[in-house]
Backbone as CSV, one residue per row, in Angstrom:
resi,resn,N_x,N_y,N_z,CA_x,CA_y,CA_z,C_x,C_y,C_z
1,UNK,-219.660,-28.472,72.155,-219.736,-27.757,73.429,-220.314,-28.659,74.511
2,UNK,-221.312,-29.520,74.331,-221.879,-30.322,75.440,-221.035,-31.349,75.589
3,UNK,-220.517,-31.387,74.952,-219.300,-32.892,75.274,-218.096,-32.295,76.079
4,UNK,-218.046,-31.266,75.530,-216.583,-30.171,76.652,-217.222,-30.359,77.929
5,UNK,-218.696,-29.906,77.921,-219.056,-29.525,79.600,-219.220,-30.900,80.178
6,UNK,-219.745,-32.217,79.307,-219.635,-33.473,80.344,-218.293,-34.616,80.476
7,UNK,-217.240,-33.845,79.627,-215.994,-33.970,80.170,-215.268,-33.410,81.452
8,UNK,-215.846,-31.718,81.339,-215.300,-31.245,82.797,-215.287,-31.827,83.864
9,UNK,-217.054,-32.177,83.455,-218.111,-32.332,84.764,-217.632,-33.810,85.205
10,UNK,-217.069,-34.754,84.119,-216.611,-36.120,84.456,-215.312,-36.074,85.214
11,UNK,-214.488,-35.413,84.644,-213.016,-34.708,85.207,-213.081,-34.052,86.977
12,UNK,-214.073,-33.432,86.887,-214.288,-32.616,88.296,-214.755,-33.776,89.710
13,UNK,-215.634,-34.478,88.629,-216.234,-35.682,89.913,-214.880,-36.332,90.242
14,UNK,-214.645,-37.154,89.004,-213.586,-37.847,89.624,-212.674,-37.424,90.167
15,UNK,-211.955,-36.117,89.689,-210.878,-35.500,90.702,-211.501,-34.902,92.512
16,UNK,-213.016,-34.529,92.734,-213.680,-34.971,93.961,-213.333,-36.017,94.706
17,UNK,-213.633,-37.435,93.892,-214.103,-38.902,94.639,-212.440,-39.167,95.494
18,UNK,-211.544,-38.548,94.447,-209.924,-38.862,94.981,-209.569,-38.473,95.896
19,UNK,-210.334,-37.136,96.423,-210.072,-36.417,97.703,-210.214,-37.029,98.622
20,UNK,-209.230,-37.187,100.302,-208.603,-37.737,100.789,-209.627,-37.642,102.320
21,UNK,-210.846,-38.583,102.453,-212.129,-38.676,102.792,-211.882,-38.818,104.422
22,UNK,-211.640,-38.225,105.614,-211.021,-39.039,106.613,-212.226,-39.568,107.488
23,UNK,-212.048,-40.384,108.527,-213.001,-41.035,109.455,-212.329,-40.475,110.928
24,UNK,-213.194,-40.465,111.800,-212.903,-39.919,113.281,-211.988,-40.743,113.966
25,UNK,-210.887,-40.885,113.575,-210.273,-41.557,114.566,-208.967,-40.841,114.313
26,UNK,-207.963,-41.171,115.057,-206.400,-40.263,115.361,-205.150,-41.478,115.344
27,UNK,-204.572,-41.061,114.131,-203.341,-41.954,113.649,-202.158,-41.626,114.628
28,UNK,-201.656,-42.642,115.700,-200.129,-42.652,116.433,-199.088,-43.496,115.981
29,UNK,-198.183,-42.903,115.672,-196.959,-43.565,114.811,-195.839,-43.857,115.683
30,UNK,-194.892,-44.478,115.600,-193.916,-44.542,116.501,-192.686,-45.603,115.957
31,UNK,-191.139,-45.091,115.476,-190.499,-45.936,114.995,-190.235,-47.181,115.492
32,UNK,-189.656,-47.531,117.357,-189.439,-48.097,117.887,-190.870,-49.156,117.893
33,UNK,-190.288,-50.624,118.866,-191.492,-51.132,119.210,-191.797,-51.011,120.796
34,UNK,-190.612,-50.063,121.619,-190.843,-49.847,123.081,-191.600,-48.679,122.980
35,UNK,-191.240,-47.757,122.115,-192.141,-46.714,122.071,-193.651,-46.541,121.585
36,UNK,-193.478,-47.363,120.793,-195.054,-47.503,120.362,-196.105,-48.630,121.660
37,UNK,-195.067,-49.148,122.478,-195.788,-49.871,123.326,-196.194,-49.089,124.494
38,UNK,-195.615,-48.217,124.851,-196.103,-47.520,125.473,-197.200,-46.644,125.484
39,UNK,-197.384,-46.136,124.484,-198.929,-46.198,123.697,-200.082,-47.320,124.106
40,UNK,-199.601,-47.801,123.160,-200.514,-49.126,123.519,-201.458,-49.503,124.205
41,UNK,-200.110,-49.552,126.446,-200.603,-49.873,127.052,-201.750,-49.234,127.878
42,UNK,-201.757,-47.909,127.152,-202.866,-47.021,127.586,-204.472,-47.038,127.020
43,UNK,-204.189,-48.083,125.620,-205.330,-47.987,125.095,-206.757,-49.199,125.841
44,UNK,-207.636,-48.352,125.694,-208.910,-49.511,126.100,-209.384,-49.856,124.719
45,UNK,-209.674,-51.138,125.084,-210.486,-52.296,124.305,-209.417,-52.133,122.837
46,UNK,-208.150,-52.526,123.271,-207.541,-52.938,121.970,-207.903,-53.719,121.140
47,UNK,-207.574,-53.887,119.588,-207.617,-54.274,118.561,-206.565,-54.623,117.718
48,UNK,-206.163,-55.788,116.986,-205.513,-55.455,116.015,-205.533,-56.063,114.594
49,UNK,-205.348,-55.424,113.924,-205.609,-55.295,112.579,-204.216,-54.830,111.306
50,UNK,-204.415,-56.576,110.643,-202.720,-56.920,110.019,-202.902,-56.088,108.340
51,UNK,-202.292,-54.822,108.116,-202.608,-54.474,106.893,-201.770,-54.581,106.034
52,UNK,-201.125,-55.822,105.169,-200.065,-55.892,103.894,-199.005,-56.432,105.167
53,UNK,-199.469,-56.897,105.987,-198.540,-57.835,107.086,-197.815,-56.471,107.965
54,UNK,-198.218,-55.412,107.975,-198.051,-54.651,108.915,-198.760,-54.377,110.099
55,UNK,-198.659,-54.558,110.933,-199.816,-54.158,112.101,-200.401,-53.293,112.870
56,UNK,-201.186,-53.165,112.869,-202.026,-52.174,113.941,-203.085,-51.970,114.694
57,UNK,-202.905,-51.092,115.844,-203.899,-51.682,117.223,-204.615,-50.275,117.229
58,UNK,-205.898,-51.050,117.021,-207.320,-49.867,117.697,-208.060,-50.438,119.106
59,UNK,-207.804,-48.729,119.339,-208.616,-48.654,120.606,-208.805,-47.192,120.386
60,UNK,-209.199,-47.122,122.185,-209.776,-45.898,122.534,-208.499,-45.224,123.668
61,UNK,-208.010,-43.682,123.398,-207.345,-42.970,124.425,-208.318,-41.756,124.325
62,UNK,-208.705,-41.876,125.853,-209.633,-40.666,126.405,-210.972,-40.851,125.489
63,UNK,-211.595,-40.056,124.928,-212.676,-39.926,124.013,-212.223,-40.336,122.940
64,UNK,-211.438,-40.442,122.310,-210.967,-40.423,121.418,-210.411,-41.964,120.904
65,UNK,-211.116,-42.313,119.199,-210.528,-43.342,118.927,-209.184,-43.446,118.099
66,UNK,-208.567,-44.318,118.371,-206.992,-44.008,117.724,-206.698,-45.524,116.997
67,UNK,-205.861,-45.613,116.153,-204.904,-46.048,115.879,-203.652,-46.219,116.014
68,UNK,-202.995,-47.338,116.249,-201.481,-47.237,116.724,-200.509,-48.020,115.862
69,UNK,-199.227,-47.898,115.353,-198.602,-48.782,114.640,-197.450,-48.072,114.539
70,UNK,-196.375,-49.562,114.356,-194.728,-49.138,114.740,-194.269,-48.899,113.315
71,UNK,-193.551,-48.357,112.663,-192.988,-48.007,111.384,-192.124,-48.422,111.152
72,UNK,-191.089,-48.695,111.740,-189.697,-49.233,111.475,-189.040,-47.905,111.324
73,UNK,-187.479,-48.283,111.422,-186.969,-47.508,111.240,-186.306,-46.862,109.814
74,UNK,-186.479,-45.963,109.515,-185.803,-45.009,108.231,-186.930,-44.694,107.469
75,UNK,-186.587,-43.879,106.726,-187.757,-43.138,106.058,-188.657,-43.959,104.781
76,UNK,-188.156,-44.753,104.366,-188.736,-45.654,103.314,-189.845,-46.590,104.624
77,UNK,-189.540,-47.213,105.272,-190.616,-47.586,106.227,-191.288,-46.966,106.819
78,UNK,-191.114,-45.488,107.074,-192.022,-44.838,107.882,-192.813,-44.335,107.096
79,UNK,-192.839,-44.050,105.604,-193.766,-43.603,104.803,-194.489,-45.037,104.275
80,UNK,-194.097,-46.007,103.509,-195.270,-46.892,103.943,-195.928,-47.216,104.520
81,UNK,-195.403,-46.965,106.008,-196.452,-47.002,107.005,-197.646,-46.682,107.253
82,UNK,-197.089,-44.968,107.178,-198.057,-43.979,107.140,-198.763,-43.674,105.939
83,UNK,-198.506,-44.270,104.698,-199.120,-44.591,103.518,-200.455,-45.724,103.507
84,UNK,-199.802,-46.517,104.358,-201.113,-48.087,104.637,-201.813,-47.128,105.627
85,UNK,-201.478,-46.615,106.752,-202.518,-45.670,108.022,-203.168,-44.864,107.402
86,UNK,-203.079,-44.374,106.354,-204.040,-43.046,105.778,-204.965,-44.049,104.906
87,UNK,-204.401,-44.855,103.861,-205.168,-45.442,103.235,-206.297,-46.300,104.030
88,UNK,-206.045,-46.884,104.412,-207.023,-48.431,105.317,-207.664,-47.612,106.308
89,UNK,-207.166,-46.846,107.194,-207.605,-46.058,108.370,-208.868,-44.797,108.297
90,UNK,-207.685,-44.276,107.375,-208.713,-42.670,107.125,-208.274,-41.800,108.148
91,UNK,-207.405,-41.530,109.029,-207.374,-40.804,110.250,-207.425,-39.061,110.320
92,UNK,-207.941,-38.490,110.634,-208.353,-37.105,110.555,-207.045,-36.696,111.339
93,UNK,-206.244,-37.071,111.662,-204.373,-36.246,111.879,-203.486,-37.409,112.319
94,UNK,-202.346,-37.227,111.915,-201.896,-37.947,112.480,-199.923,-37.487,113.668
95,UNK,-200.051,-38.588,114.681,-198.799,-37.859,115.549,-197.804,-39.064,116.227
96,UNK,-197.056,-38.603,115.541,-196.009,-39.149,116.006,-194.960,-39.135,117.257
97,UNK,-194.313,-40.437,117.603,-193.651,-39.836,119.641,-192.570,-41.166,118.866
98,UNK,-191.648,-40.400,119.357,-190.261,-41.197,119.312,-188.986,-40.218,119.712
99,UNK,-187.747,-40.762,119.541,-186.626,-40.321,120.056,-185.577,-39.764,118.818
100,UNK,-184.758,-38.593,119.435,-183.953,-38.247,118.277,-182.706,-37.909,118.970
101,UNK,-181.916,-37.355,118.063,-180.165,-36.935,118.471,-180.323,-35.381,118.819
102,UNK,-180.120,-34.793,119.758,-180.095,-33.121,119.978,-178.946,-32.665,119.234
103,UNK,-179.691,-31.461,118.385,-178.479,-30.797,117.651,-178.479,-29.048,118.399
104,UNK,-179.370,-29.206,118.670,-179.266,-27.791,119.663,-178.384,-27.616,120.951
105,UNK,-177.298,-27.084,120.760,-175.899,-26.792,122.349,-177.359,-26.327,123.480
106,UNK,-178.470,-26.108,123.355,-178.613,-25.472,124.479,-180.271,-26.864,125.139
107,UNK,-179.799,-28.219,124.242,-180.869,-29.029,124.748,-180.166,-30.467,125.468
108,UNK,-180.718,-30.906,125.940,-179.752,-32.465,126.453,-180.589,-33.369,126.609
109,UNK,-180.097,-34.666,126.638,-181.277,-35.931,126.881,-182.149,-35.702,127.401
110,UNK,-183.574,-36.226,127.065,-184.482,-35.940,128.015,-185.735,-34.745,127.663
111,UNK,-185.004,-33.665,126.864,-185.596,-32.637,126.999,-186.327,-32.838,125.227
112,UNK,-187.496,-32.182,124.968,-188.700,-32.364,124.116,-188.263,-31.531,123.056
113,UNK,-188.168,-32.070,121.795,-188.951,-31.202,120.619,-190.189,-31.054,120.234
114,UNK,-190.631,-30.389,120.129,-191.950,-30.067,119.009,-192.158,-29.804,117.950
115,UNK,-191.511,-30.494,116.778,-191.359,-30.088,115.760,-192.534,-29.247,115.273
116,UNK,-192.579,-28.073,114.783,-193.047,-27.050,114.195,-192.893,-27.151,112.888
117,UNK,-191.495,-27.694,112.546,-191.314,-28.231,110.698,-190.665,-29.031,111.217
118,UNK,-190.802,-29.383,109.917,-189.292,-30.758,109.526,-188.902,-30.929,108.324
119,UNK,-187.621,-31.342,107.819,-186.804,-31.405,106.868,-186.097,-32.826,106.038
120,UNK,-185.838,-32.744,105.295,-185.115,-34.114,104.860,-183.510,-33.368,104.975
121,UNK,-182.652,-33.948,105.698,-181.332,-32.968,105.721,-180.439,-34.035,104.542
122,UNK,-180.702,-35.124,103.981,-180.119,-36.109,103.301,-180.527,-36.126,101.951
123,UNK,-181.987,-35.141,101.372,-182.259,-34.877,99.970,-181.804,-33.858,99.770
124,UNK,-181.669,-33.658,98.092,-180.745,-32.828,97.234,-180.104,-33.386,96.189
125,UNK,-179.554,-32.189,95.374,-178.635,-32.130,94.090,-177.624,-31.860,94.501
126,UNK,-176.229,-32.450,93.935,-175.082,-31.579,94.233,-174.778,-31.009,92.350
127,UNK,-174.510,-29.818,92.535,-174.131,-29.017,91.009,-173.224,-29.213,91.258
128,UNK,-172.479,-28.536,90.416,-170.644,-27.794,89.820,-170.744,-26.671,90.600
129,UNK,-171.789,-25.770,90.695,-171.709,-24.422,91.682,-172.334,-24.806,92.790
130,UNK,-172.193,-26.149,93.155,-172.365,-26.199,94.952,-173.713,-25.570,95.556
131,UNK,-174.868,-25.409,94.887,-176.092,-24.909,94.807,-177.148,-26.115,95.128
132,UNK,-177.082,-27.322,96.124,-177.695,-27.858,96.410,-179.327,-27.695,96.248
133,UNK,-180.156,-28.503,95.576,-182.137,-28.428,95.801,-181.989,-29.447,96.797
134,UNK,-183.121,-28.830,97.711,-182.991,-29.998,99.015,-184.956,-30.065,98.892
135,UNK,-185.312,-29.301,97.761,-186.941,-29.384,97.657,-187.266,-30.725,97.103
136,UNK,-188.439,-31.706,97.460,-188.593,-32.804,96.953,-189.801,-32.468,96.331
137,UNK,-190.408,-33.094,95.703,-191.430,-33.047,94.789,-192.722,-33.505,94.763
138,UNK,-193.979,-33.134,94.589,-195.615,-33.565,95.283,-195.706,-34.307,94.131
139,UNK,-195.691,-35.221,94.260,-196.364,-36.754,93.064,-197.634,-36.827,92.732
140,UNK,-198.554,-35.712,93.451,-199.976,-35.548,93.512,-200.101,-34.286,92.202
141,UNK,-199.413,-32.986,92.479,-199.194,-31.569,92.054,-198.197,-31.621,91.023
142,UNK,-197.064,-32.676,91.214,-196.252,-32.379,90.273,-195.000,-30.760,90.407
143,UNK,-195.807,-30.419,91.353,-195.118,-28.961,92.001,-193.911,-29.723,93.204
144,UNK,-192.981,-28.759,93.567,-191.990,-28.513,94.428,-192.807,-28.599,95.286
145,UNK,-192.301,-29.066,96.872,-192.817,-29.061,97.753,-191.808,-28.207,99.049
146,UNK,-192.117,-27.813,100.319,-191.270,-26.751,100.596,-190.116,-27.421,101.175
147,UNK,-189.069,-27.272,101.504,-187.691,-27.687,102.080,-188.448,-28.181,103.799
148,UNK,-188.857,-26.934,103.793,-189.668,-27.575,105.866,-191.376,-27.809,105.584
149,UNK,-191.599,-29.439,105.968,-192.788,-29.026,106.230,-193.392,-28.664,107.705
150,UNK,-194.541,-27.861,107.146,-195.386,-27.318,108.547,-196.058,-28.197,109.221
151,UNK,-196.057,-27.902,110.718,-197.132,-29.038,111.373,-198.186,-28.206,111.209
152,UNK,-198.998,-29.175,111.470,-200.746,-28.334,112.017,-200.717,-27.549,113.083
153,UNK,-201.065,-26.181,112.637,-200.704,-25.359,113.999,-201.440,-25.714,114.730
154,UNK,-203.034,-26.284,114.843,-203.733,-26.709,116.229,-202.813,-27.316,116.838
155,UNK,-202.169,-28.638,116.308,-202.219,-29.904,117.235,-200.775,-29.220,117.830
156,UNK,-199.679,-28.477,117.122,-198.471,-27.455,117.872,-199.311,-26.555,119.062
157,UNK,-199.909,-25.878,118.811,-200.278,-25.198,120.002,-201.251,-26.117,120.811
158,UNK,-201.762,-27.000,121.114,-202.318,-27.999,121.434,-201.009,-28.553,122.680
159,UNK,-200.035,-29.179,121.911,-198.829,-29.126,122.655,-198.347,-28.614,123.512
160,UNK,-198.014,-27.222,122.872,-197.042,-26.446,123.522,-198.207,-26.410,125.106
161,UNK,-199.586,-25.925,125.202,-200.522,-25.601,126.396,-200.720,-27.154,127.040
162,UNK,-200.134,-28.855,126.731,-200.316,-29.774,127.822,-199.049,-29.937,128.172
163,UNK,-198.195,-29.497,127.422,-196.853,-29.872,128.029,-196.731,-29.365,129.509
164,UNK,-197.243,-28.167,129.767,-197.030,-27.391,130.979,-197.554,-28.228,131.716
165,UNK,-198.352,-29.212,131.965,-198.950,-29.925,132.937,-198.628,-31.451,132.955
166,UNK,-197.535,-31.960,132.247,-196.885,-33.143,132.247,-195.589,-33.029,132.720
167,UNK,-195.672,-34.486,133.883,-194.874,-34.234,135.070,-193.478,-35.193,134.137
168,UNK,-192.950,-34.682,133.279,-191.747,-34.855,132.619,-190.487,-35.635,133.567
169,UNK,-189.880,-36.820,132.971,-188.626,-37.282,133.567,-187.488,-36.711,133.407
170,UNK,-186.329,-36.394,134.492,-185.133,-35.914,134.423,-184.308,-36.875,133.841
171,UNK,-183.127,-36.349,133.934,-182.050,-36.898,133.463,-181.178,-38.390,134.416
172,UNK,-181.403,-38.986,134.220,-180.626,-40.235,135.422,-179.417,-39.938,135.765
173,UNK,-179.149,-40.081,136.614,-177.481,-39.715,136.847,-176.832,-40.665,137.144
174,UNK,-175.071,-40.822,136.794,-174.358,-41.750,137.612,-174.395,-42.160,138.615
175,UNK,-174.716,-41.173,139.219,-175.019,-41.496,141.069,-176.481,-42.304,141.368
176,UNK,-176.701,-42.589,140.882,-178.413,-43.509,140.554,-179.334,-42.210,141.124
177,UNK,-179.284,-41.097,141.330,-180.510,-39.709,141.251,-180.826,-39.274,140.067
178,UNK,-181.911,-38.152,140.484,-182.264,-37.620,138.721,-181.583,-36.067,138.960
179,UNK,-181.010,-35.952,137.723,-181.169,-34.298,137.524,-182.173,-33.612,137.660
180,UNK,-181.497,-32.237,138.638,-182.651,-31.537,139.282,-183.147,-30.394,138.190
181,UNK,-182.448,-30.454,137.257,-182.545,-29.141,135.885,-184.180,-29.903,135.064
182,UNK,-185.044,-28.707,135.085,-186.278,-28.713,134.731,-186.113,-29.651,133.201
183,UNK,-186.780,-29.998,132.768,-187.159,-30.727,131.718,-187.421,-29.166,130.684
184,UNK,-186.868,-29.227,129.424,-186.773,-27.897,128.688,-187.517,-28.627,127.282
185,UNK,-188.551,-28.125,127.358,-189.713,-28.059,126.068,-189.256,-27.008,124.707
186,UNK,-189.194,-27.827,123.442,-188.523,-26.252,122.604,-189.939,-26.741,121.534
187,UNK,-190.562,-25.618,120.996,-191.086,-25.927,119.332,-189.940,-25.404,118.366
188,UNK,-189.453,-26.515,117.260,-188.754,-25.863,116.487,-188.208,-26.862,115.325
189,UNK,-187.776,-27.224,114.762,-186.530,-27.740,113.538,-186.351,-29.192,113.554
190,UNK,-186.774,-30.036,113.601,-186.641,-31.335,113.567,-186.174,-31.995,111.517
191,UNK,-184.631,-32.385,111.632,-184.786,-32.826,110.303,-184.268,-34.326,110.640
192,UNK,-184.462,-34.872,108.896,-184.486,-36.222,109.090,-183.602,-36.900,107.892
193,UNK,-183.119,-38.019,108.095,-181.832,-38.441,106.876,-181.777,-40.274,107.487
194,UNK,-181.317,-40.771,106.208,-181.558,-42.071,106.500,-179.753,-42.754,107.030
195,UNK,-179.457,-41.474,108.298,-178.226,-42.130,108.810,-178.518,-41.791,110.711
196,UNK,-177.907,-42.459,111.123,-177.758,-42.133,112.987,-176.628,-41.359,112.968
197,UNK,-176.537,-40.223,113.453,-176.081,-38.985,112.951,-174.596,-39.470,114.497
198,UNK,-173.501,-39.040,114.424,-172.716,-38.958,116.236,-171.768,-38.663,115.338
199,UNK,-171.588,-37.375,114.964,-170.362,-36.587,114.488,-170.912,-35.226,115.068
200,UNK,-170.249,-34.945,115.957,-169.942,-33.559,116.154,-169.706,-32.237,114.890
201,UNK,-169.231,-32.653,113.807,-169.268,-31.995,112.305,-170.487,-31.808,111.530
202,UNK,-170.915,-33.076,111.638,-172.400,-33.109,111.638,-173.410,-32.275,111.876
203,UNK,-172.991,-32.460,113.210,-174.311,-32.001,114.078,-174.082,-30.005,113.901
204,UNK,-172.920,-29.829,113.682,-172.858,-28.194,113.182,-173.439,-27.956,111.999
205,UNK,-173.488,-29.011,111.011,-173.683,-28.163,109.827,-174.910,-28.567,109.617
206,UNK,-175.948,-29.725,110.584,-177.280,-29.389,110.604,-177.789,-28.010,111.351
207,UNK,-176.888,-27.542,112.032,-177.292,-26.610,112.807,-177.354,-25.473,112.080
208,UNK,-176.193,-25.298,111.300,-176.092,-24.172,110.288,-176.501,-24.398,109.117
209,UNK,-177.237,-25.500,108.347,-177.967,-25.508,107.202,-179.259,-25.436,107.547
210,UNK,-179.851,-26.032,108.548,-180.965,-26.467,108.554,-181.415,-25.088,109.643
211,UNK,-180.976,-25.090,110.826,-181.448,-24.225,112.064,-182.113,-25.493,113.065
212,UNK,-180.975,-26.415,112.690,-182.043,-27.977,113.156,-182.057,-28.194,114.674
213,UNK,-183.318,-28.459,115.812,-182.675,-28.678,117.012,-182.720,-30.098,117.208
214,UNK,-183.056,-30.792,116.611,-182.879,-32.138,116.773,-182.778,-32.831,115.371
215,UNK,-182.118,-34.419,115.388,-182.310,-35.224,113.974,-182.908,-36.551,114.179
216,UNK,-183.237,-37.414,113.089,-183.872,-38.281,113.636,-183.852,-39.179,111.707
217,UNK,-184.759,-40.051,111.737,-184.482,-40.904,110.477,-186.228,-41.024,110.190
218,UNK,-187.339,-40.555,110.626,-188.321,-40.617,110.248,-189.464,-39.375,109.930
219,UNK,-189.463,-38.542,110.697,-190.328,-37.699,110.882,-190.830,-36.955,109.163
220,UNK,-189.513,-36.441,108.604,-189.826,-35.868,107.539,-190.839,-36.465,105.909
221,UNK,-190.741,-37.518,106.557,-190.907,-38.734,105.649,-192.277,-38.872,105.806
222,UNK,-192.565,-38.778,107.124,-194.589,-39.083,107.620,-194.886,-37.325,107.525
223,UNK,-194.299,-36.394,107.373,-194.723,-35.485,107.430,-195.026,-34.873,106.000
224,UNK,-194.119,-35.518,104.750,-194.107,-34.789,103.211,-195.965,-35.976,102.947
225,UNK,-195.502,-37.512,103.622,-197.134,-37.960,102.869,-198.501,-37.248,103.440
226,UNK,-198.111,-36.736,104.753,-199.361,-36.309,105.654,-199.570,-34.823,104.420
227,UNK,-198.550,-34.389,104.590,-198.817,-33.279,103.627,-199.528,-32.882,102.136
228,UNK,-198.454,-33.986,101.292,-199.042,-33.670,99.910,-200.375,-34.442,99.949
229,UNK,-201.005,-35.209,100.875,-202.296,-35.368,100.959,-203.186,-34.835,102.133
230,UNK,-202.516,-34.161,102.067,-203.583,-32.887,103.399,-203.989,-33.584,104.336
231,UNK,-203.019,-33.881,104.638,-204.099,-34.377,106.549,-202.881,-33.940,107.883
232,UNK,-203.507,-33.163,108.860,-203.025,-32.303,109.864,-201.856,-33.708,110.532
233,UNK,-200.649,-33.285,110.935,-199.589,-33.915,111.368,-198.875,-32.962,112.515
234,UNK,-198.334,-33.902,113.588,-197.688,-33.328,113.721,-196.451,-34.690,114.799
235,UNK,-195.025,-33.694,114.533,-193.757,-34.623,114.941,-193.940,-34.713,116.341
236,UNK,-193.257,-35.232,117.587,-193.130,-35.156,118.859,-191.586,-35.622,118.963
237,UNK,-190.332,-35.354,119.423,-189.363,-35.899,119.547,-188.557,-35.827,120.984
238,UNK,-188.112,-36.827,121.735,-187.718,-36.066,122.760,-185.760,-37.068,122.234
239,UNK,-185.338,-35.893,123.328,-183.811,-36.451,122.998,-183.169,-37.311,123.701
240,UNK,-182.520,-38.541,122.973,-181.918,-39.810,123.499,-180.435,-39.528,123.693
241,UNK,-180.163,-38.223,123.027,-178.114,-37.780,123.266,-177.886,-36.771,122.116
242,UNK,-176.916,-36.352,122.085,-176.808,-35.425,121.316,-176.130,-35.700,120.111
243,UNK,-176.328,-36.279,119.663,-175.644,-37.178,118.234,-174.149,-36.647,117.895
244,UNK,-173.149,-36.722,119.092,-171.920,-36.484,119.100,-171.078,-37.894,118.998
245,UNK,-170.247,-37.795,119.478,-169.409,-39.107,119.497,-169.574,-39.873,120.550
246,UNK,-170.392,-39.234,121.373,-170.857,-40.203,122.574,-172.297,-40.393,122.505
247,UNK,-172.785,-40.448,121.170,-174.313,-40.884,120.889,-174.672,-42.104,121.298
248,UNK,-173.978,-42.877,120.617,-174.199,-44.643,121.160,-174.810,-44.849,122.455
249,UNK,-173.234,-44.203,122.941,-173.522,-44.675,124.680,-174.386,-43.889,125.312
250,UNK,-174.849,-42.879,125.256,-175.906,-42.272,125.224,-177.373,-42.228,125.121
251,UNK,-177.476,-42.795,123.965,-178.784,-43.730,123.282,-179.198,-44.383,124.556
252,UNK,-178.125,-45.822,124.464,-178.444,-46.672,125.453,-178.813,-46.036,126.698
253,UNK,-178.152,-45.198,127.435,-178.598,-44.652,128.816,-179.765,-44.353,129.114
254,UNK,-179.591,-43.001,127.415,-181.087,-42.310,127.927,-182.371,-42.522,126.927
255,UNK,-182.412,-43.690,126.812,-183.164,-44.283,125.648,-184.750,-44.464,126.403
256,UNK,-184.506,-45.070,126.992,-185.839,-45.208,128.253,-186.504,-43.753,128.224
257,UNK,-185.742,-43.117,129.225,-186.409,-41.622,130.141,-187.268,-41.252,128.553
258,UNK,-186.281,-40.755,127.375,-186.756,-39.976,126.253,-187.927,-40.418,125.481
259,UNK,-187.981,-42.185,125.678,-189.219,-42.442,124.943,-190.801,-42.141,125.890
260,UNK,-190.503,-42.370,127.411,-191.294,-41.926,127.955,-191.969,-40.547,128.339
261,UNK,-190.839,-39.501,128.012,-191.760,-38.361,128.052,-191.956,-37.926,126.691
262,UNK,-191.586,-38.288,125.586,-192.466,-38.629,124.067,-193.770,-38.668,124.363
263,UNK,-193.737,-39.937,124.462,-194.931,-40.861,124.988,-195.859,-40.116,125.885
264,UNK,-195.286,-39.801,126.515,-196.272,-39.226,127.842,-196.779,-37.453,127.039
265,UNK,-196.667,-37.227,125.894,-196.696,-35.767,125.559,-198.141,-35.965,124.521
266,UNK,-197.316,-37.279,123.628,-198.876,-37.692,122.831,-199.887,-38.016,122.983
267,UNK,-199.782,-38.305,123.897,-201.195,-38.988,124.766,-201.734,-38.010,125.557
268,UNK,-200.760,-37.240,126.069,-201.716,-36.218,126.366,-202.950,-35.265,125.535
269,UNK,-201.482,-34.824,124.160,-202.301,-34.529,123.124,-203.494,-35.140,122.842
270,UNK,-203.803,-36.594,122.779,-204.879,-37.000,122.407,-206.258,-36.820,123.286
271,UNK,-205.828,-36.953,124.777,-206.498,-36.755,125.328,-207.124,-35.561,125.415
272,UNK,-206.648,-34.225,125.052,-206.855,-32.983,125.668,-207.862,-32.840,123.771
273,UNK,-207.659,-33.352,122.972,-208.654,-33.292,121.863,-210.294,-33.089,121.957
């Protein structure tokens, strides 16, 4: 019997010490390296610091100390990323600002997601009865993990109340003016797959599998590690085109405007912390 109880008691510590310890500072992620620079240039008394030859810059936005680092693109890089940022860092949440493809008919370049969840739209089984699992699995739990993960509702409603006070970029026009149509803020559906989505076929049957309003190649990926190790996340996406057949050219146009009011949304977030 005393050897049962200083097995528990050995079992219990150590499963304690593993728990996922954070330090005061705020993890910013960003696939691009224009987007993450924009970050950046806001921070005081930068730093940087090379972890497994990846890099990353500390400073200070507002009160607040942060971390910054570019991920690369697709989901195998954006979770190492954010695998080295949790480990080396410790960050008590972490948020991401980058650009995605609009799958929502009622959003257009320019205009913001908030991801509320996010999805892998590219994991799954295919059966004989066409019964796809699109659930991936906690390597921690050994349990299913859910099809959407949740953001942290603070840092979502956190959002949704600075957005109203960020003076958001329009749409550029041919005519070298901006579109006069308000900048349209949504919280909702952000999924993620390791392709650049510009099929119109596509973009329906994320709409009708998922309920997706935007896609993208990273988010879901920093959101399953933030998760199965508990630390508050949340996506930011604004839209570069609508991942139709005129995505490309699109991208390019509105590649700028979208990373900047990203950009300009997270930082607010941080600040308003």
């Amino acid at each position: 019997m005393k050897y049962t109880v200083l097995l528990f008691l050995f079992l219990s510590q150590t499963a304690f010490s593993q728990q996922y310890k954070p330090r005061p500072i705020t993890g910013l992620l960003g696939a691009f390296g224009a987007e993450v620079e924009l970050v950046k240039q806001t921070l005081k008394n930068p730093k940087t610091v090379v972890v497994d030859g990846v890099t990353f810059t500390t400073g200070r936005l507002g009160k607040q100390k942060v971390v910054v680092a570019e991920t690369g693109i697709g989901k195998v890089n954006a979770a190492m990323t954010t695998a080295l940022l949790l480990d080396h860092f410790r960050p008590e949440r972490v948020l991401f600002t980058g650009i995605a493809g609009g799958t929502n008919p009622e959003l257009q370049p320019g205009d913001i997601v908030i991801a509320g969840r996010t999805a892998h739209h590219d994991y799954g089984s295919i059966t004989d009865k066409n019964t796809p699992t699109r659930q991936t699995r906690n390597v921690i739990t050994k349990q299913f993990n859910p099809v959407y993960f949740p953001a942290d509702t603070s840092l979502m409603r956190l959002a949704e109340k600075v957005v109203k006070d960020i003076p958001l970029e329009g749409i550029p026009l041919a005519s070298g003016g901006v579109s006069d149509r308000p900048v349209k803020v949504v919280t909702g559906t952000v999924v993620t797959g390791d392709v650049f989505v510009a099929s119109p076929i596509k973009v329906s049957s994320l709409r009708a599998d998922f309920g997706a309003d935007a896609t993208e190649m990273e988010g879901a990926a920093i959101a399953q590690v933030c998760y199965q190790i508990n630390v508050p996340h949340l996506i930011i996406r604004s839209l570069s085109d609508r991942a139709d057949a005129e995505a490309h050219i699109a991208f390019d146009k509105f590649y700028p405007t979208a990373a900047r009011n990203s950009a300009k949304l997270v930082i607010a977030i941080v600040q308003a912390l």
